[in-house]
FIPA-431829 format. One record per residue: y, z, x of N, C-alpha, C in turn; residue in three letters. Coordinates in steps of 0.2 Angstrom, whole numbers, plus 2048, in hexadecimal, padded with zeros to 3 digits. Atoms other than C-alpha are relative to their C-alpha. Layout:
// FIPA-431829
+------+------+------+-------+-------+-------+------+------+------+-----+
: n.yy : n.zz : n.xx : ca.yy : ca.zz : ca.xx : c.yy : c.zz : c.xx :   r :
+------+------+------+-------+-------+-------+------+------+------+-----+
:    Y :    Z :    X :     Y :     Z :     X :    Y :    Z :    X : ALA :
...
+------+------+------+-------+-------+-------+------+------+------+-----+
***
This chain:
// FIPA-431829
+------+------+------+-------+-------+-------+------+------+------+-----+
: n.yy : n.zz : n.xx : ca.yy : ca.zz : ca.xx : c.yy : c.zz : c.xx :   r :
+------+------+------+-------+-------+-------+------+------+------+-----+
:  802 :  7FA :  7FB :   7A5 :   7A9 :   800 :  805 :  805 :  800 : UNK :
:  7FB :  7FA :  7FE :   7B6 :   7B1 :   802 :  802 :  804 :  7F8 : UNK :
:  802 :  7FD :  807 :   7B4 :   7B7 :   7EF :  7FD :  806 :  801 : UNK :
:  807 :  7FD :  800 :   7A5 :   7C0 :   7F4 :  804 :  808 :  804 : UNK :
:  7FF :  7FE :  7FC :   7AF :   7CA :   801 :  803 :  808 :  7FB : UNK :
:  7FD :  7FC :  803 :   7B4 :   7DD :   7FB :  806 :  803 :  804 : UNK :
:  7FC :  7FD :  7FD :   7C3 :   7E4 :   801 :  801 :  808 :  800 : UNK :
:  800 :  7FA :  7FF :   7C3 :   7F5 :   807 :  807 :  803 :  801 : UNK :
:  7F6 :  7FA :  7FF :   7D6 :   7FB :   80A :  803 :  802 :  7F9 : UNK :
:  7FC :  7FD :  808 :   7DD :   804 :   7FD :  806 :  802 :  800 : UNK :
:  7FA :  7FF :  7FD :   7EE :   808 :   7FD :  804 :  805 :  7FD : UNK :
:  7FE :  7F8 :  802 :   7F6 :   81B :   7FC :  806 :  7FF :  7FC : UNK :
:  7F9 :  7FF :  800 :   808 :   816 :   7F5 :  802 :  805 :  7FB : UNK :
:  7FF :  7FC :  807 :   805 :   81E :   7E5 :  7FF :  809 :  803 : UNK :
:  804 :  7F8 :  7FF :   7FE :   82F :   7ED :  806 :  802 :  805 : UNK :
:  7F7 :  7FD :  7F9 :   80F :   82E :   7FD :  804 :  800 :  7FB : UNK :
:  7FA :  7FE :  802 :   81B :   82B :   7F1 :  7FF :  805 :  7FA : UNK :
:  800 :  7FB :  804 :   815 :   839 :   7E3 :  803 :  807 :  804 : UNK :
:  7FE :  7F8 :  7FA :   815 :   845 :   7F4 :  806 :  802 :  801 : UNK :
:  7FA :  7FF :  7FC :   826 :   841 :   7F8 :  805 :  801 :  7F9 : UNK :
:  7FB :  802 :  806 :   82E :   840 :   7E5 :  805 :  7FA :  802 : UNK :
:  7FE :  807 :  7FD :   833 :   82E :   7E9 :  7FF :  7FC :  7F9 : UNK :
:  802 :  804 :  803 :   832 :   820 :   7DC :  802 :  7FB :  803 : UNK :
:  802 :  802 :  7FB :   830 :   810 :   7E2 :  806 :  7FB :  7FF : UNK :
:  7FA :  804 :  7FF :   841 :   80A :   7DD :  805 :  802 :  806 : UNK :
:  7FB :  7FD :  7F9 :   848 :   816 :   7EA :  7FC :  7FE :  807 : UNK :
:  807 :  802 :  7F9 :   838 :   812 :   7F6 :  804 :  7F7 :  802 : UNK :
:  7FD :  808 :  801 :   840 :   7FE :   7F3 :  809 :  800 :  804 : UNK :
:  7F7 :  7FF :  7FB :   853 :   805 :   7F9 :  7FD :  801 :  806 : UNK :
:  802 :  7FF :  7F6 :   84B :   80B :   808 :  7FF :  7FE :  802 : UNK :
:  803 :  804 :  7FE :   841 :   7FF :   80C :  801 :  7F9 :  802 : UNK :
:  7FE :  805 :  800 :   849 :   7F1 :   808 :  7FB :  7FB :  7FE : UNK :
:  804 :  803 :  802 :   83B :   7EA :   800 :  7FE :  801 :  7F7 : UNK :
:  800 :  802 :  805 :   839 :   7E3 :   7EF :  7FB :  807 :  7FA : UNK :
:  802 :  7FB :  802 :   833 :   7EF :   7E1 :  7F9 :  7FE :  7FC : UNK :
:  807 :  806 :  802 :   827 :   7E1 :   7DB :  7FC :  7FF :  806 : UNK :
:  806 :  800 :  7FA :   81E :   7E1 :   7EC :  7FB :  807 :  802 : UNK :
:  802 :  7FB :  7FF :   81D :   7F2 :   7EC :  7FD :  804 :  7FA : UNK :
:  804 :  801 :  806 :   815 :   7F3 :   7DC :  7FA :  7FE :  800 : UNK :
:  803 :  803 :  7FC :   80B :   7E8 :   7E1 :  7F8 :  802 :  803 : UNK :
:  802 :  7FD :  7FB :   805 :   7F4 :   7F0 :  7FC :  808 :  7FD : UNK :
:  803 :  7F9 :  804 :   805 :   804 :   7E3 :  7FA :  800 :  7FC : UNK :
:  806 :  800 :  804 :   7F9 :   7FC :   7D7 :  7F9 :  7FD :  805 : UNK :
:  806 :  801 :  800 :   7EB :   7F7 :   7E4 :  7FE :  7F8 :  801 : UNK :
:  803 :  807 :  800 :   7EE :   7E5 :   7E1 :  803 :  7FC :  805 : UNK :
:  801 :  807 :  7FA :   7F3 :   7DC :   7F4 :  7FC :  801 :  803 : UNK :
:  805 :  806 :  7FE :   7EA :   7D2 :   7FB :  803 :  7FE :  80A : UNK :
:  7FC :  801 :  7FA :   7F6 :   7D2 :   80B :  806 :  807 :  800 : UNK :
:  7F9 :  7FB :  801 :   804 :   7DD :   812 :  803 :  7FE :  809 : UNK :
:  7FD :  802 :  7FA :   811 :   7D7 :   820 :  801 :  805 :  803 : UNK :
:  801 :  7FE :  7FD :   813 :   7DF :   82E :  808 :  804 :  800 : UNK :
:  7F8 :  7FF :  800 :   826 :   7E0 :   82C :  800 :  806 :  7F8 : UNK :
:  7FF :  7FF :  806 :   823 :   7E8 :   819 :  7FC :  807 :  802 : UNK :
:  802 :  7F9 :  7FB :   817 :   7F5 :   823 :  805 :  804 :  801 : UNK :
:  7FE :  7FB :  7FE :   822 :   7FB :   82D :  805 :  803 :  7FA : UNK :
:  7F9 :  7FD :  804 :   832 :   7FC :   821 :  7FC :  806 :  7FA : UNK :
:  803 :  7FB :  805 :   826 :   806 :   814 :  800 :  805 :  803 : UNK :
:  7FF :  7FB :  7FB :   81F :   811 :   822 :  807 :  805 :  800 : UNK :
:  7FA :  7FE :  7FE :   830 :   815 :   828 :  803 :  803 :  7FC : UNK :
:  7FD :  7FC :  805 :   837 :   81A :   818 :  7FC :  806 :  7FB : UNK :
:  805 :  7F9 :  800 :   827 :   825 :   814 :  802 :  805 :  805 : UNK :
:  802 :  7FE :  7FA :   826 :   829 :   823 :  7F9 :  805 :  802 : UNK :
:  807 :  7FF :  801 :   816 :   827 :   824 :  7FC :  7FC :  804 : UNK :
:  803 :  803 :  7FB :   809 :   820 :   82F :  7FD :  7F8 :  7FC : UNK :
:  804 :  805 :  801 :   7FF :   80E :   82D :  7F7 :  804 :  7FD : UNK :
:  805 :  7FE :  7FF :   7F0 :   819 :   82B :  800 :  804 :  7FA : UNK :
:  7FF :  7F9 :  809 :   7F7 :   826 :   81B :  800 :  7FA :  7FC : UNK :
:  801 :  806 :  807 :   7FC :   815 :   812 :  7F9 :  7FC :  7FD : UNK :
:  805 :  806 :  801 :   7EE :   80B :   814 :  7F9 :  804 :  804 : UNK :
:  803 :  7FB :  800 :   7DC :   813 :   813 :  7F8 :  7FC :  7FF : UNK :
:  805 :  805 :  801 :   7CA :   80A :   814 :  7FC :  804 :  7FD : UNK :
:  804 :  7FD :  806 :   7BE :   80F :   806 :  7F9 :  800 :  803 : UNK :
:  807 :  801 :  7FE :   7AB :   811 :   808 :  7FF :  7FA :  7FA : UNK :
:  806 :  806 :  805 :   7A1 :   7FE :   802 :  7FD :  803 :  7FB : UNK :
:  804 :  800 :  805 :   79C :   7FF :   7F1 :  7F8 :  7FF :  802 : UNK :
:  807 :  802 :  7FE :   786 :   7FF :   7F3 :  7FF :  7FA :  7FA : UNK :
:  801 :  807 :  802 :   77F :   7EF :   7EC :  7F8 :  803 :  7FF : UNK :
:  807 :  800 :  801 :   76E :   7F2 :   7E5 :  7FA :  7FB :  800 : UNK :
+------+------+------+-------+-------+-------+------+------+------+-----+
***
């Protein structure tokens, strides 16, 4: 059943860091968070995000919970 489940959050990191001329090896000095988590985040594919790895992202965008992370319209099901 939890297979079934579609996830709607999608995650802006790709569209914040182009705005800011950033890559995500300097997003990773700032943050202090691994380049391979944040990779991760840019392409789409977690599945979780710590609350600690929020903020440090956040804060080095500086940028809200709300610009990063963004909930999509349910695909329809015929």
């Amino acid at each position: 059943m939890a297979d079934a489940v579609e996830h709607l959050v999608t995650c802006n990191l790709g569209e914040l860091l182009e705005d800011r001329g950033m890559t995500l090896a300097e997003l990773s000095r700032l943050a202090g968070v691994s380049v391979v988590n944040l990779s991760v985040l840019k392409n789409d594919r977690a599945k979780a995000i710590r609350f600690s790895t929020l903020t440090a992202v956040c804060s080095a965008l500086e940028c809200t919970p709300g610009e990063l992370l963004t909930m999509r319209t349910p695909r329809r099901t015929s």
